[in-house]
N, C-alpha and C positions, 0 to 999 in steps of 0.2 A: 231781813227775814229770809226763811232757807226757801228752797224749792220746793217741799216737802210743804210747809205753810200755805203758798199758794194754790200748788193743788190741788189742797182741801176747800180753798176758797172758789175754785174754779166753779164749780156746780152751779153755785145760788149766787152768783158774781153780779151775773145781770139783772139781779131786782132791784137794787139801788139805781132812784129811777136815773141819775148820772151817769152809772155803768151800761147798762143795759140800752138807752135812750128809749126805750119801748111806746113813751107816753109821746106822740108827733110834736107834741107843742116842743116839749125839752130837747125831742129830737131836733128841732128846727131851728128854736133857739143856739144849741153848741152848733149846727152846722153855718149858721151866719156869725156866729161870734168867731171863728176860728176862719172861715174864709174872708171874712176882713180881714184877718191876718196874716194871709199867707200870699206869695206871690202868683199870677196867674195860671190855673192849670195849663200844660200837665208839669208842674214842680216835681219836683222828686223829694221826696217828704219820708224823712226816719220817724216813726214812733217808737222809743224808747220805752221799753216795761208795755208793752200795748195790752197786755189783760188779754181780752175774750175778742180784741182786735175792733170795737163796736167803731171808734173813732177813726182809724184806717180804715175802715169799711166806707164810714160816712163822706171820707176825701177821698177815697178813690171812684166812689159815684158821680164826686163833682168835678173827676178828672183827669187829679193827680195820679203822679206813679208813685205809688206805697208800699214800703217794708216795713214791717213790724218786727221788734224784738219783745220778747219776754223770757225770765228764767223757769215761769213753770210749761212742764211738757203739756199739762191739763188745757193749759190758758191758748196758746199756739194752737191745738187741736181745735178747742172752740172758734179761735181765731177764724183758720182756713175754714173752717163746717159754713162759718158765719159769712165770708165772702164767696165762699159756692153758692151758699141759697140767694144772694143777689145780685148774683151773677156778677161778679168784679174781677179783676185781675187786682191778686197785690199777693206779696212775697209774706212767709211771716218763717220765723226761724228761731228754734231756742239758745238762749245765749244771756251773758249777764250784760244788763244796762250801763254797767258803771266800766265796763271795758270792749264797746262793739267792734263787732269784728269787723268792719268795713272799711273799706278802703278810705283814705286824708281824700278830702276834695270831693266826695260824692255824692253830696246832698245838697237840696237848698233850703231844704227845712231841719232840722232836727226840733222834734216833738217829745214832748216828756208831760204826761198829766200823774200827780201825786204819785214820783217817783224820787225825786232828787233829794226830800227831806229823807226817805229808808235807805239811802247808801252810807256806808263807814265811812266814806271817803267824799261827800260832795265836790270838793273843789277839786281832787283829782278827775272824779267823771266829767267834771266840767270842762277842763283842762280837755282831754278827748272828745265828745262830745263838740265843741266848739271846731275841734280840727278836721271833722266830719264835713263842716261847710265848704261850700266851694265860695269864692268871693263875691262877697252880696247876699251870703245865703243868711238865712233868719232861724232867729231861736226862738222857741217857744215853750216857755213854762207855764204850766197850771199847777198853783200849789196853793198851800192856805197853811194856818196855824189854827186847826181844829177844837174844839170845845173840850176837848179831851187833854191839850195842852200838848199833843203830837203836830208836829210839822213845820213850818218856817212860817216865822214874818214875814212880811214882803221887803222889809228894810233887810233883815239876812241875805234875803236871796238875792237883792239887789246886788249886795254885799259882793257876796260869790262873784254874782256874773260880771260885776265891773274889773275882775280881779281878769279875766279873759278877755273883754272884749269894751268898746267903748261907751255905747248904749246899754241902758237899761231900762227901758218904760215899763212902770208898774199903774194895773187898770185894777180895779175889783171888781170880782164877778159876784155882784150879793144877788142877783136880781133872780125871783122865786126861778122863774121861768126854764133856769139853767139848770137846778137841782132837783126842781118838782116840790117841794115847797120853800119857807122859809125857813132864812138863816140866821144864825146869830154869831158865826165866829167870821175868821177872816180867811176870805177866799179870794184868788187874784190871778191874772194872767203877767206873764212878766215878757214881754217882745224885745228882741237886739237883733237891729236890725244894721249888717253894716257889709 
């Protein structure tokens, strides 16, 4: 999807209550589901495609050092707007997901929520993406195969990420709490940790 696309989405981005976390409960929920899996603050944590930045916002209150990438310029602005009014430090910058410009070795997290199924290319972003880590660093996907019949199984993505790396744990995130209500398709966290 172009750039163009998302910055039409930028505006009303944050009313899905997942986007935005607005609702405490869902906020609270992704923030303990996501620091269980990540290594102790202050990690240095890539989000990938970060949207309107709600999710680097939320790790960098619990710590971590955060950079955001996204290709829309709308999404980045909201991004920074969104880590001024809570006072955080985190980097955000426009740039495509599936090729970041960062330096091999500079992460310990690379982070991607409902990005990896919209690239041409999955296993090449992966392929980079994974080189991004410094050794030990950890992956994290949130992806799902939507009711729509958009997005990955979790046996695909596994797929992918064994193809890089040697771990693949797949969890599902059905639980209302995470999306503000319930769900019927399949939604999942995918962690490699090594």
């Amino acid at each position: 999807m172009s750039e163009g696309y998302w910055d039409a989405q930028a505006a009303g981005f944050d009313d899905e209550p997942d986007h935005g976390l607005l609702d405490p409960a869902v906020r609270a929920a992704w923030r303990d589901m996501l620091v269980a899996r990540l290594p102790p603050a202050p990690a240095v944590v890539t989000d990938l495609g970060c949207g309107t930045g709600t999710l680097a916002v939320l790790l960098a209150q619990t710590g971590h050092r955060v950079r955001g990438l996204d290709l829309s310029k709308k999404m980045v602005a909201a991004a920074a707007a969104k880590a001024r009014a809570a006072d955080v430090r985190a980097e955000f910058a426009r740039g495509d997901a599936s090729a970041p410009p960062y330096a091999p070795a500079s992460a310990d997290v690379v982070l991607a929520r409902h990005v990896l199924w919209a690239l041409p290319d999955p296993a090449a972003a992966l392929a980079r993406w994974v080189a991004l880590l410094r050794p030990g660093g950890r992956l994290v996907l949130i992806e799902g195969r939507w009711e729509t019949g958009a997005g990955l199984t979790a046996a695909e993505c596994r797929e992918l990420v064994l193809r890089h790396r040697r771990e693949a744990l797949v969890e599902p995130l059905a639980e209302p709490a995470l999306w503000g209500r319930a769900i019927a398709d399949e939604r999942y966290v995918l962690l490699s940790r090594e």
